[in-house]
N, C-alpha and C positions, 0 to 999 in steps of 0.2 A: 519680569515679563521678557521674551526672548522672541527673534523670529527666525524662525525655522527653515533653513532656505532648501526648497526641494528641484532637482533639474531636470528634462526632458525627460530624463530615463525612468522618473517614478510616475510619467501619463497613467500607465496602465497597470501599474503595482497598489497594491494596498497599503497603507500606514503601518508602522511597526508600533508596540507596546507604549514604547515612550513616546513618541511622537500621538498617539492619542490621549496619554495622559497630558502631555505637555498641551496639546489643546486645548482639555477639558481645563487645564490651572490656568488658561490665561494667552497662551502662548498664539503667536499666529503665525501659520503654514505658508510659507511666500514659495512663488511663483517667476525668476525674474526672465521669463521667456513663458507666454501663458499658452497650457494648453489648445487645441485648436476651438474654440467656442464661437468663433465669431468669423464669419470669411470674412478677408478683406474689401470684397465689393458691398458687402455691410455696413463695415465699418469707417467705410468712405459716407456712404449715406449717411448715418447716423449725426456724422460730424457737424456735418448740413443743417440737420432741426435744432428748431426750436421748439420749448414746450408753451402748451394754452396758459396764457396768462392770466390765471384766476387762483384766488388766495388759496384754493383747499386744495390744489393739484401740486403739491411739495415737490413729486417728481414724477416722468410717465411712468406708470406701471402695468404690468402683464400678468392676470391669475389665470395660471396654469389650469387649474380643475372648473373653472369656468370657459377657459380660451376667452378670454376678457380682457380689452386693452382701454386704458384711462386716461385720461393726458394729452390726447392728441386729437388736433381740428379735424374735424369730422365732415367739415366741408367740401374738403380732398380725399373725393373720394380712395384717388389713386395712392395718396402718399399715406394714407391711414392705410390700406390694403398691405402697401410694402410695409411700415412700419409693425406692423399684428404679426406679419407673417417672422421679420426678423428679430423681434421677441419672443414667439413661439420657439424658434430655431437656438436662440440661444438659451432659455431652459430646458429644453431637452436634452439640449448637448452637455450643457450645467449638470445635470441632472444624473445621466449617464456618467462625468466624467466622477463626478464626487459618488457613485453607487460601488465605481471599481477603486476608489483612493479609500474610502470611508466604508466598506462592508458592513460594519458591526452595527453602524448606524440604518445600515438602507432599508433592512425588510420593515420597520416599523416607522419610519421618520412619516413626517406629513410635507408634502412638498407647497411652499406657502408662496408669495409672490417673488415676482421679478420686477427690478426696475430700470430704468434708464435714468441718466442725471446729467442731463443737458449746458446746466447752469454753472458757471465760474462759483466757488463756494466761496472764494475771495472778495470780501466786500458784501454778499449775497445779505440782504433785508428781509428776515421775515421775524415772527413773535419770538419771544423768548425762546419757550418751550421747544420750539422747531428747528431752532438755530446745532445747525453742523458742527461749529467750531467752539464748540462748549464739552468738557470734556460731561459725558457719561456714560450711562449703562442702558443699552434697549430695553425697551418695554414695548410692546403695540395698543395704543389705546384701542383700540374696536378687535382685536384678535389675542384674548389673554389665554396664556399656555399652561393654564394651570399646572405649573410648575414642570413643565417641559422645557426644553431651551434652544436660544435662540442660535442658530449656527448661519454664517454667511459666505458667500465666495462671493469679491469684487474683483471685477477686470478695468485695468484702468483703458481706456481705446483710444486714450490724445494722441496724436499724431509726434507729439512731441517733449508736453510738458510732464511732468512729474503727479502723483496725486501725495499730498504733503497732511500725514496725520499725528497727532501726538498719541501718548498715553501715558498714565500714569500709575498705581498700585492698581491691581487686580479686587474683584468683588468682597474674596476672603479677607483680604487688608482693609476696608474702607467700611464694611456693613457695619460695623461697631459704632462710628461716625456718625450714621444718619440715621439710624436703629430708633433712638428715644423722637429724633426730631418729627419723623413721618408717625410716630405712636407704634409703633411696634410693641413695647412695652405696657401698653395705656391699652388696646382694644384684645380683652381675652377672648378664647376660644368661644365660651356659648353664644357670646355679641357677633363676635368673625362671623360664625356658622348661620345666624340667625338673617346677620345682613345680606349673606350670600343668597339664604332660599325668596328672603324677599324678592329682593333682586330678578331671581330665575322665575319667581311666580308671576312678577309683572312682565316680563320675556313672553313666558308662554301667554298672555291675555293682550298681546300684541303690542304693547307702551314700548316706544322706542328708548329701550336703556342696554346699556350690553352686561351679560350674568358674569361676573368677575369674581374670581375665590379671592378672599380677602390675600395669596399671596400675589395676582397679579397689580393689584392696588397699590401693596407696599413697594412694589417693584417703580410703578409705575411714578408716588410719590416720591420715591426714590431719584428718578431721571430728573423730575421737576425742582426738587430742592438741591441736586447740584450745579444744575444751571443758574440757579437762583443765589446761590452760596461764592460772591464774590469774590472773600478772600480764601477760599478753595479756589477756583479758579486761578486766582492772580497767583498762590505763594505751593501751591502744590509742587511736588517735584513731575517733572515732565522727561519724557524719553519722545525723541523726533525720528518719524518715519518718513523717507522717502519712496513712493513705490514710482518706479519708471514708466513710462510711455509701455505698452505692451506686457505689463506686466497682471499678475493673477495673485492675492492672497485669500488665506479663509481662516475667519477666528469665529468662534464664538463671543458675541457681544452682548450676553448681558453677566459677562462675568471680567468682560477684557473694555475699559476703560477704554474711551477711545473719542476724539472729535477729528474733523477734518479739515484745517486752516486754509488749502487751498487745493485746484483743478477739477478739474472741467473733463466732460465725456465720458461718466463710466457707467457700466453695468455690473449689474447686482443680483445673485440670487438667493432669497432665504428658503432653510429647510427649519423644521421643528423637529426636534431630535429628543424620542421618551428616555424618560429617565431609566427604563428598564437597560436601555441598552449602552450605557454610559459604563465606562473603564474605571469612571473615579467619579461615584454618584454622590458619594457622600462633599465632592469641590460643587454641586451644583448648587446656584445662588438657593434655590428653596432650601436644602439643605439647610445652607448656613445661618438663613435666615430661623428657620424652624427651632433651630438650636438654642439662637439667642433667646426668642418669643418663649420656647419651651411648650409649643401648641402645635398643632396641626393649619399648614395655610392652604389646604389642597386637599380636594380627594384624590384617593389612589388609584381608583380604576379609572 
């Protein structure tokens, strides 16, 4: 795994060859002067809040295709109004700026939330499963990509400190590991297929469950059991990233290993990026997965 470091002068250039291959294997695109996403009279704000203290609000978030903001006191009226609006502002600029860096990916991607992350991850209490500083792979429990993938651009906005992540082998090096553990091996193709239509039947007759292809599941048990996997955790080899005050990277994370041991104040934008229009389809976690399994975990269309 490598980081890529790109400067001012690629704002408005597009990615070359390797450097979108290099994304797709793992690699993450830094930033260490971050494009303009965010004004500073923003970013001055932003430093100010806090988030609603309630267990299911991980961090604030902004859906784009709803103009939908989550995470913040509603009370105020006024600071809810400013806070919508410079969430709105900075996925678009997000948005924009990764359509002219990332081409290949923009006419088909799906543009998925934004967030803010208010919260020191340093010390940060939450379950297991939720926990930042546990090295793994994304998945979205209520949004599965059948087998699309997950791309992110974070901007770190502290005023001062560092945002401090590790990582450690890439998807392709580790899936072998947890393959048998999560059943990959154990649930064949007529079972996968057959759980999924169940699934999507209770969907459409209204039962609150979310229709997941049996590859967003493996992904998903995937995340869980290596948070869960302690001496993973403790003896794994680790690579330590510092991104600066002001700074901007973008990996794809559910193929690039990744926790974040500490800082405070960043924004985040994810996109869902089809398989069709990937450099190197065949490094995309379903791939790999597919290969082991020797089944299909996804429809195609």
């Amino acid at each position: 795994m490598a980081r890529i470091t790109m400067g001012v002068e690629r704002f408005g250039t597009e990615a070359s060859e390797s450097e979108y291959r290099g994304l797709e294997a793992g690699d993450i695109l830094y930033f260490p002067i971050s494009p303009p996403l965010v004004t500073e009279q923003d970013r001055a704000f932003l430093v100010t809040q806090k988030q609603v203290d309630a267990p299911y609000h991980k961090n604030i978030s902004y859906r784009p295709l709803e103009d939908r903001l989550k995470g913040v006191d509603q009370d105020d009226a006024a600071q809810w109004a400013r806070m919508h609006e410079i969430m709105r502002s900075y996925s678009q600029r997000s948005v924009a700026f990764m359509a002219a860096l990332l081409k290949r990916y923009a006419a088909t991607w799906k543009i998925d939330f934004a967030s803010f992350r208010p919260i020191e991850e340093d010390g940060r209490r939450v379950a297991l499963h939720s926990r930042n500083d546990l090295l793994h792979f994304d998945s979205f429990p209520t949004r599965p990509s059948h087998g699309d993938r997950l791309l992110r651009l974070f901007t770190n906005i502290h005023p001062e400190r560092p945002r401090t992540w590790i990582t450690t082998d890439h998807f392709e090096a580790l899936a072998g590991r947890f393959a048998e553990r999560v059943g990959l091996y154990r649930q064949r193709g007529p079972l996968a297929v057959c759980q999924d239509w169940t699934v999507r039947a209770a969907a459409k007759l209204g039962l609150p469950v979310v229709a997941r292809p049996p590859y967003d599941r493996f992904m998903l048990k995937i995340h869980h059991a290596m948070k869960e996997d302690v001496e993973f955790q403790a003896t794994c080899r680790k690579d330590r990233w510092e991104f600066p005050a002001g700074s901007t990277w973008i990996v794809f994370t559910d193929s690039a290993s990744h926790a974040c041991l500490s800082g405070q104040y960043a924004l985040e934008q994810t996109f869902i990026v089809r398989r069709s229009s990937l450099a190197c389809p065949e490094r995309a976690p379903i791939a790999i997965l597919e290969k082991l399994a020797g089944y299909p975990l996804a429809r195609t269309a």
